[in-house]
C-alpha positions as CSV (number, residue, x, y, z in Angstrom):
1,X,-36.2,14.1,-11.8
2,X,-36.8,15.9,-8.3
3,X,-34.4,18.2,-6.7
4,X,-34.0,15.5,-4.1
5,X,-33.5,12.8,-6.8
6,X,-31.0,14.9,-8.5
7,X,-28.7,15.6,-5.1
8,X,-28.8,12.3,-4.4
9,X,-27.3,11.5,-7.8
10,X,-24.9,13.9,-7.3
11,X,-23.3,12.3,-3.9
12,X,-22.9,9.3,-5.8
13,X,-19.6,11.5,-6.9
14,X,-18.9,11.7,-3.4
15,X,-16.1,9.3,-2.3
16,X,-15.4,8.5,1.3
17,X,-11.0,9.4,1.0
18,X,-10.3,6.5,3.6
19,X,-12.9,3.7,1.9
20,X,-12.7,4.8,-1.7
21,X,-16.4,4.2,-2.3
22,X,-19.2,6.3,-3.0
23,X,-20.8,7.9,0.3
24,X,-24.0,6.3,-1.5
25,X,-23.1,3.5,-1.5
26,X,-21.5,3.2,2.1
27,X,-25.3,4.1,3.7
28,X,-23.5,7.4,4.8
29,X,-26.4,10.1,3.3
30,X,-29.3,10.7,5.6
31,X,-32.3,12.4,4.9
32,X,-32.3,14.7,1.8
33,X,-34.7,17.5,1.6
34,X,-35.1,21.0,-0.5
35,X,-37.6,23.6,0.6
36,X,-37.7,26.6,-2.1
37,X,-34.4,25.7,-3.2
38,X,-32.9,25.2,0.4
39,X,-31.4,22.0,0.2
40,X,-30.5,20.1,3.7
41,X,-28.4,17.0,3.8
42,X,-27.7,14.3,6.3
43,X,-24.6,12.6,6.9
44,X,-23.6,9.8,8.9
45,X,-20.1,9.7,9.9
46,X,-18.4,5.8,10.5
47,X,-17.3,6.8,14.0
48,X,-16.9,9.8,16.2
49,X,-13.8,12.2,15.3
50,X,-13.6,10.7,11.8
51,X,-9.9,12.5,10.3
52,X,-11.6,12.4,6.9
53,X,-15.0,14.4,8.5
54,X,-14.3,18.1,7.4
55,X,-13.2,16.7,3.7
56,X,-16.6,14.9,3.3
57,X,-18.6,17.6,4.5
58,X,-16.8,19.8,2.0
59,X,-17.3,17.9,-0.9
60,X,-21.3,17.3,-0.1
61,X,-21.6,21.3,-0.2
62,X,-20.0,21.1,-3.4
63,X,-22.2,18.7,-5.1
64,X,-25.1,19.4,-3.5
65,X,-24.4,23.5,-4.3
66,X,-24.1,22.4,-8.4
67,X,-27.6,20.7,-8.7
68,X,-29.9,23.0,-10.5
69,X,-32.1,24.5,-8.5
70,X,-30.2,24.7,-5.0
71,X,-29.9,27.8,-4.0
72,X,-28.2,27.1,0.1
73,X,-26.9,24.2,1.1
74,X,-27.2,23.0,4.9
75,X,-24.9,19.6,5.7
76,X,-25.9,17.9,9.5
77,X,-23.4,15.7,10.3
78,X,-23.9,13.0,12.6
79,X,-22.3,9.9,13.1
80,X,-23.1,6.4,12.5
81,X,-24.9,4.0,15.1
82,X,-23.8,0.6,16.4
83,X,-25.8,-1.4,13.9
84,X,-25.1,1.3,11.0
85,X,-21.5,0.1,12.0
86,X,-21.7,-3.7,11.5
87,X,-23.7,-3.3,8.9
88,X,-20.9,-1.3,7.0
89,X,-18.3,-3.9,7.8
90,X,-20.4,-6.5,7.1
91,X,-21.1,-4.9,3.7
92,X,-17.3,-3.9,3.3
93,X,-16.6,-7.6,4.0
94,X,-19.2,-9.1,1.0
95,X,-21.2,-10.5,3.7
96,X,-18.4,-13.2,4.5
97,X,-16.7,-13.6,8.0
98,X,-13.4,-12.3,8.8
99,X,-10.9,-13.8,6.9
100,X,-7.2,-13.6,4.9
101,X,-8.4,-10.9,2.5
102,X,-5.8,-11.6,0.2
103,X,-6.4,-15.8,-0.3
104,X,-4.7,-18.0,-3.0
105,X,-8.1,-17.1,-5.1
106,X,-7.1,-13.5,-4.8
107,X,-6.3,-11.5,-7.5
108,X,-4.5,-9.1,-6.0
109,X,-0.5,-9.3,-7.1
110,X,1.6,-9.4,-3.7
111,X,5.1,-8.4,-3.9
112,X,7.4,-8.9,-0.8
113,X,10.4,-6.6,-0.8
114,X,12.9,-8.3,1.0
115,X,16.4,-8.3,1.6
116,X,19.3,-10.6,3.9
117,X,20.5,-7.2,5.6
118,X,19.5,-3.9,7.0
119,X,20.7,-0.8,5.1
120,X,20.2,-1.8,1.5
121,X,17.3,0.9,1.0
122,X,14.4,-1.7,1.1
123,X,11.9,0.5,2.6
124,X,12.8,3.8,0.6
125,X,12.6,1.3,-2.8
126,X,9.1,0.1,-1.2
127,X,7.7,3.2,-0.8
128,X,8.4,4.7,-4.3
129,X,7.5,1.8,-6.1
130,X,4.1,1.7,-4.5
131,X,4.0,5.9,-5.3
132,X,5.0,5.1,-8.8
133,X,2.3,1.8,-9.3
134,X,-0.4,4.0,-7.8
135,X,0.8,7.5,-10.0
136,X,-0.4,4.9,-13.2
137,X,-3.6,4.3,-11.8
138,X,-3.3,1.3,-9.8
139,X,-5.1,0.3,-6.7
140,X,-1.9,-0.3,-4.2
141,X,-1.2,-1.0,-0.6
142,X,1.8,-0.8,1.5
143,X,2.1,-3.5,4.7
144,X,5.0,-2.1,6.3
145,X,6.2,-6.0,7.7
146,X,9.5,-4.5,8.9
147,X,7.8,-4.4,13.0
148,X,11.3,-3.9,14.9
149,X,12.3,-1.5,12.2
150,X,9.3,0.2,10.6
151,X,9.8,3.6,8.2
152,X,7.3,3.4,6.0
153,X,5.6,6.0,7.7
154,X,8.1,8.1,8.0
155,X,9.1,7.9,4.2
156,X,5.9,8.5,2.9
157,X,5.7,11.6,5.4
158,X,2.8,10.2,7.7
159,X,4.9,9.5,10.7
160,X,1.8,11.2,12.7
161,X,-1.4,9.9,10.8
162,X,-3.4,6.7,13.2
163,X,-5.7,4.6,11.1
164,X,-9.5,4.8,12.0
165,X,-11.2,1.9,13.5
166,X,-14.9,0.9,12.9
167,X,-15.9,-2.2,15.3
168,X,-13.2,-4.8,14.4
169,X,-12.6,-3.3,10.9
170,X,-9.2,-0.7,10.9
171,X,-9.2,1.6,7.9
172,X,-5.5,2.3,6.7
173,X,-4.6,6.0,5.6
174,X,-4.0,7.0,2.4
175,X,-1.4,9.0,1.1
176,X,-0.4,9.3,-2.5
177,X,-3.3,7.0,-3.2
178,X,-1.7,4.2,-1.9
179,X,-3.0,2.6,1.3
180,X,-0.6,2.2,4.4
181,X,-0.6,0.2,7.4
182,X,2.3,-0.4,9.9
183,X,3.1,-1.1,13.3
184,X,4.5,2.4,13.9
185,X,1.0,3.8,13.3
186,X,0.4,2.2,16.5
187,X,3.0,3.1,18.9
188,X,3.7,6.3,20.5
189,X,6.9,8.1,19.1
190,X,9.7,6.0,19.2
191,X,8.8,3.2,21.2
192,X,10.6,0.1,20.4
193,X,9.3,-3.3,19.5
194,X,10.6,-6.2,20.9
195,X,8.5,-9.0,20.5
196,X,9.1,-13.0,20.2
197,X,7.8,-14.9,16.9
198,X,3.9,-15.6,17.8
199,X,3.1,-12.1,18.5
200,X,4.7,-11.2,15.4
201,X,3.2,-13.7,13.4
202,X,-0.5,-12.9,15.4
203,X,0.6,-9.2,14.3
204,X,1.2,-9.6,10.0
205,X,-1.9,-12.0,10.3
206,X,-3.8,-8.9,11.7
207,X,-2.5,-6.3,9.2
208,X,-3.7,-9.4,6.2
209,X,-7.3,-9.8,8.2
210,X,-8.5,-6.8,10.0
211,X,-7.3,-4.1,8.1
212,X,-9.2,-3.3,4.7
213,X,-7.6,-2.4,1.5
214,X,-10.5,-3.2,-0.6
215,X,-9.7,-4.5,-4.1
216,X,-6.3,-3.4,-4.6
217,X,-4.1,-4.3,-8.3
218,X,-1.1,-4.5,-6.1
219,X,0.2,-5.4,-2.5
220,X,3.5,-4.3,-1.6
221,X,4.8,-6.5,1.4
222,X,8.1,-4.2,3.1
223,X,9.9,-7.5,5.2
224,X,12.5,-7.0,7.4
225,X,16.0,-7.9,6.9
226,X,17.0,-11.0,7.3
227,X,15.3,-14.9,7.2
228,X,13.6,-14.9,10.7
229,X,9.8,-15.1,11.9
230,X,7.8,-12.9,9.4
231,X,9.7,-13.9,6.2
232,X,8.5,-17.5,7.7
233,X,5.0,-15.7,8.6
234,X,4.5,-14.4,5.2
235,X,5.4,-17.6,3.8
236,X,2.8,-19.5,5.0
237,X,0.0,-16.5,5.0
238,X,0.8,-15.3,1.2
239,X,2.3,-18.4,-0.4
240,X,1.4,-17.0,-3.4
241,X,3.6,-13.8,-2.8
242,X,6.7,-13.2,-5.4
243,X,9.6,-12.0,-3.6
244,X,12.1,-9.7,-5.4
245,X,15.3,-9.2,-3.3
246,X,16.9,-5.7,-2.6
247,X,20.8,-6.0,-2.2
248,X,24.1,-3.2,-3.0
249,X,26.7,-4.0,-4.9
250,X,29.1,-4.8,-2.2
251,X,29.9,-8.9,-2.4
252,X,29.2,-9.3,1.0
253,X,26.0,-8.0,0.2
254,X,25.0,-9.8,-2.3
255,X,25.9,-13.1,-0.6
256,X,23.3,-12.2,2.0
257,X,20.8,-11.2,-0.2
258,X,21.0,-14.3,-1.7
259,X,19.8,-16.4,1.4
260,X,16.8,-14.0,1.3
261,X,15.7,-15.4,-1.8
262,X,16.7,-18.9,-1.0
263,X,14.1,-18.9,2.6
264,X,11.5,-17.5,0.0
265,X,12.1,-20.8,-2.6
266,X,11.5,-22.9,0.7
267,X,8.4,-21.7,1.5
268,X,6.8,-21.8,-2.2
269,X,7.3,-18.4,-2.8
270,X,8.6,-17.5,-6.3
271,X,11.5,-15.2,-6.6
272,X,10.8,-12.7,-9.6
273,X,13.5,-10.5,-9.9
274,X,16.8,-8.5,-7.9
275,X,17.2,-5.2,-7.2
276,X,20.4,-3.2,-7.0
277,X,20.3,0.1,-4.8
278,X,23.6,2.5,-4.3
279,X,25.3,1.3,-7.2
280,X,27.4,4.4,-8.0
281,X,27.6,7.9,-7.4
282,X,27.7,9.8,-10.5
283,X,30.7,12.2,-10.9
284,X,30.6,16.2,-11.9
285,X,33.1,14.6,-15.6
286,X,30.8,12.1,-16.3
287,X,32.8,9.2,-14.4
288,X,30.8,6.7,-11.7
289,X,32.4,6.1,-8.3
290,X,31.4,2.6,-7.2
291,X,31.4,3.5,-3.4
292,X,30.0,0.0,-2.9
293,X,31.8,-2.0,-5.3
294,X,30.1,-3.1,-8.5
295,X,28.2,-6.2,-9.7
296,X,26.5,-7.7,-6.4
297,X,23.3,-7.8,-7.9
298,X,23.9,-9.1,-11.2
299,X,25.6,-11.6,-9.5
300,X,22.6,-12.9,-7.0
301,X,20.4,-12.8,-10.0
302,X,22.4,-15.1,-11.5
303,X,22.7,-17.8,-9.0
304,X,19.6,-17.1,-7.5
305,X,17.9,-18.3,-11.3
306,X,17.5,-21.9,-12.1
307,X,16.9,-23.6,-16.0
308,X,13.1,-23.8,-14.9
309,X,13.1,-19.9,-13.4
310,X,15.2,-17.0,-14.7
311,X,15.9,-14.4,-11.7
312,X,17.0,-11.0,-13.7
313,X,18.3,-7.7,-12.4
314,X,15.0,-5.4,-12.7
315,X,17.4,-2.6,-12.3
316,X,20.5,-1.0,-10.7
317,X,19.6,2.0,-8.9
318,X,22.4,4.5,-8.1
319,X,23.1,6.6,-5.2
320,X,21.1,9.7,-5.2
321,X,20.9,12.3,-2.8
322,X,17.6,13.5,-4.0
323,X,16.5,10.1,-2.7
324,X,18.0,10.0,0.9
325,X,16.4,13.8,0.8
326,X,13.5,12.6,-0.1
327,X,13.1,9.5,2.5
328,X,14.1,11.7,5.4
329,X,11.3,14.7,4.2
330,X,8.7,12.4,3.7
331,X,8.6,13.4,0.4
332,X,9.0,10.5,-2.5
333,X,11.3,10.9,-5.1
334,X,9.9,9.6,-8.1
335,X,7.1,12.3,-7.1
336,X,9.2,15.4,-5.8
337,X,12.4,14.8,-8.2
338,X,10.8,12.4,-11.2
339,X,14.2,13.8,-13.3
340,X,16.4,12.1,-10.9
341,X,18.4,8.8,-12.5
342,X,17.1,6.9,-9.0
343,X,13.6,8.0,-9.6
344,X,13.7,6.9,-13.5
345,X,15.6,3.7,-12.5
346,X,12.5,3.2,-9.2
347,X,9.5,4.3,-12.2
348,X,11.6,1.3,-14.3
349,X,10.6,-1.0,-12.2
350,X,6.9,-0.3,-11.0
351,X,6.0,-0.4,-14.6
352,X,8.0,-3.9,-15.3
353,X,6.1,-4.9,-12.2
354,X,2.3,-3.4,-13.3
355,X,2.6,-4.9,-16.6
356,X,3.8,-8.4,-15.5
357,X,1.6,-11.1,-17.3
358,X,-0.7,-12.1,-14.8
359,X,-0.9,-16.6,-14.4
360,X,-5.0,-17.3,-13.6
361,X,-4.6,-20.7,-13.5
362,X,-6.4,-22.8,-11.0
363,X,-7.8,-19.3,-9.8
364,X,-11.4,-18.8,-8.9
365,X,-12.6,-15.8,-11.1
366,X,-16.1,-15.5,-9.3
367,X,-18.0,-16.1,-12.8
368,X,-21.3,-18.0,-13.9
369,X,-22.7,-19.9,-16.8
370,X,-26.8,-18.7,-16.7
C-alpha cells in the first residue's frame, strides 16, 4: 500500500462531528500527496465558517501524523463549491427528493413528550432522557416542538450554538451526542414567538423535512403544553408517534394531563406510558413531603388505559434540586449528578424506552430476494 493509499485509509476514521459520517465518505478529502515523507492534505469544508472547521482540521493532522512514514503533515482547507454542495445533500438525502424523513416506513422510534399544562418539567425530562438514550449508544434527536416556549437549548447548555446550513439542508448541533433542533436556535436572544397555527404547522413540518438527523434509533418530540395546533400538527405529520404524558402529582394536574393523552388517541397516536415529575421532596429523617400531593400520575395511567391498551406509570420522579441546578446550568443531570434519585428515576425510563419491543409490521424493511 502507498503512503497516499494508507492516509486515505486513515481519514476514513475521520468523522465530520455535525454529519456523523466519515469525511471519506462525505467527498470532503481533496488531493492527497507525500513528498519524502511530507504529506499534504486537502479539505473541503461544506460551507464558509463551518463551527466544526478547527475540529476537522485537527483530527486530519492526527491521522494523517500516525501513518508510517509521514514525517510533517500540511492540512489546506478550502471549502466546498456550489455543485460539491448539492451533491452532498443529494447524497445525504439517498438520492430521493425532499421529503418527511421520518415516514410511517421509518424505523426510527418517535416519542412525543407531552403534557396538558406548563410547569410539569416536560422539557427538563426531555432532555435527560435523550442524554440518557444516547449515553447507551443510541442514535437520538431532540425536536424541541415547544415554539412559544422553547428550552431545550438552554437545558442542554447550547442556548448560543446556530445550526449550519448547506443549500436547503440545515445541519442540527450536537451536544451529548444527541442531535438538537429548535426554534430558539433561530431567534435572537429572547425574542418572543407569537405565531397563528399555519406557520406553526409550516414550522414542525420544516424541523421533520429540512433538517437532517440521519438514521437516528430514537426521536424525541418536546410538545408544548396543552391540545392546541402542533399536538394536532404532530398528529398528522408522525401518526406513528407514541406519546407518553408528563404530569405532577397534584389532581388538578393530573386531570389536565389526561386530555393530553386523550387529543393524542384522536389522532392515531398511541399513548405508551405516564410520567410523574416533583413527586416528593425527600426529608433529612428519611420522611417524603408530598409538596404536590400524591398519586396524580398513577391515577391518569389508570384511566388513560383501556382493556385493549394498558397505560402504566414509567416512573415517579421526585423533586430534586440537583435537577432544577442542572436545567438552569445547562448541565444534565443524569450526566453531572447520575447518583441523584431523579437521575436514577430519568435513566429508569430511557432504558424501558430503548428496550421497548419494536412492532415491524406492515413496515417496509428495504430488503431483496436475489
Amino acid at each position: 500500500m502507498s503512503i497516499e493509499t494508507a492516509i486515505r485509509a486513515a481519514l476514513e476514521r475521520v468523522i465530520d462531528p455535525e454529519i456523523r459520517r466519515p469525511i471519506t465518505e462525505l467527498d470532503m478529502v481533496g488531493d492527497v500527496a507525500v513528498v519524502d515523507g511530507a504529506a499534504s492534505v486537502g479539505v473541503k469544508l461544506t460551507i464558509v465558517g463551518c463551527p466544526a472547521a478547527d475540529r476537522i482540521e485537527s483530527d486530519v493532522r492526527e491521522a494523517v501524523a500516525a501513518v508510517p512514514g509521514v514525517t510533517s503533515t500540511e492540512v489546506s482547507v478550502t471549502v466546498m463549491s456550489k455543485t460539491e454542495r448539492e451533491a452532498l445533500t443529494a447524497k445525504l438525502r439517498g438520492n430521493r427528493p425532499k421529503t418527511l424523513q421520518f415516514g410511517p416506513d421509518s424505523l426510527t422510534r418517535i416519542y412525543a413528550i407531552t403534557s396538558g399544562k406548563g410547569g410539569v418539567g416536560k422539557s427538563t425530562l426531555t432532555a435527560n432522557i435523550g442524554v440518557a438514550l444516547a449515553a447507551r449508544g443510541l442514535r437520538v434527536g431532540i425536536v424541541d416542538a415547544d415554539v412559544f416556549g422553547f428550552s431545550i437549548p438552554g437545558i442542554l447548555g447550547i442556548p448560543d450554538v446556530k445550526p449550519t446550513q448547506v443549500n436547503d439542508m440545515i445541519l442540527p448541533p450536537v451536544v451529548h451526542d444527541v442531535k438538537v433542533i429548535s426554534i430558539g436556535m433561530f431567534v435572537e436572544g429572547s425574542t418572543a414567538v407569537s405565531w397563528r397555527g399555519p406557520m406553526l404547522h409550516r414550522t414542525i413540518q420544516q424541523f421533520l423535512t429540512d433538517v437532517f438527523f440521519g438514521d437516528l434509533d430514537i426521536l424525541l418530540l418536546d410538545l408544548p403544553p396543552g391540545t392546541g395546533d402542533v399536538a394536532i400538527s404532530i398528529g398528522q405529520l408522525l401518526p406513528q408517534a407514541e406519546v407518553i404524558v408528563v404530569t405532577t402529582p397534584q389532581a388538578a394536574a393530573a386531570d389536565v394531563a389526561e386530555r393530553s393523552g386523550l387529543v393524542a388517541r384522536q389522532t392515531g397516536q398511541k399513548v405508551i406510558g405516564v410520567i410523574e415529575n416533583m413527586a416528593g421532596l425527600a426529608q433529612s429523617d428519611g420522611s417524603i413531603l408530598d409538596i404536590f400531593g400524591s398519586g396524580g400520575g398513577a391515577d391518569a395511567a389508570a384511566r388513560l388505559s383501556t382493556p385493549d391498551e394498558p397505560v402504566p406509570l414509567l416512573a415517579s420522579i421526585p423533586i430534586s434540586i440537583a435537577l432544577r441546578e442542572g436545567g438552569d446550568a445547562g448541565e444534565p443531570v443524569v450526566l453531572a449528578n447520575p447518583e441523584d434519585p431523579a437521575a436514577v428515576a430519568i435513566v429508569g425510563i430511557a432504558d424501558s424506552l430503548a428496550t421497548r419491543a419494536r412492532g415491524l409490521a406492515g413496515r417496509k424493511l428495504g430488503l431483496s430476494v436475489s
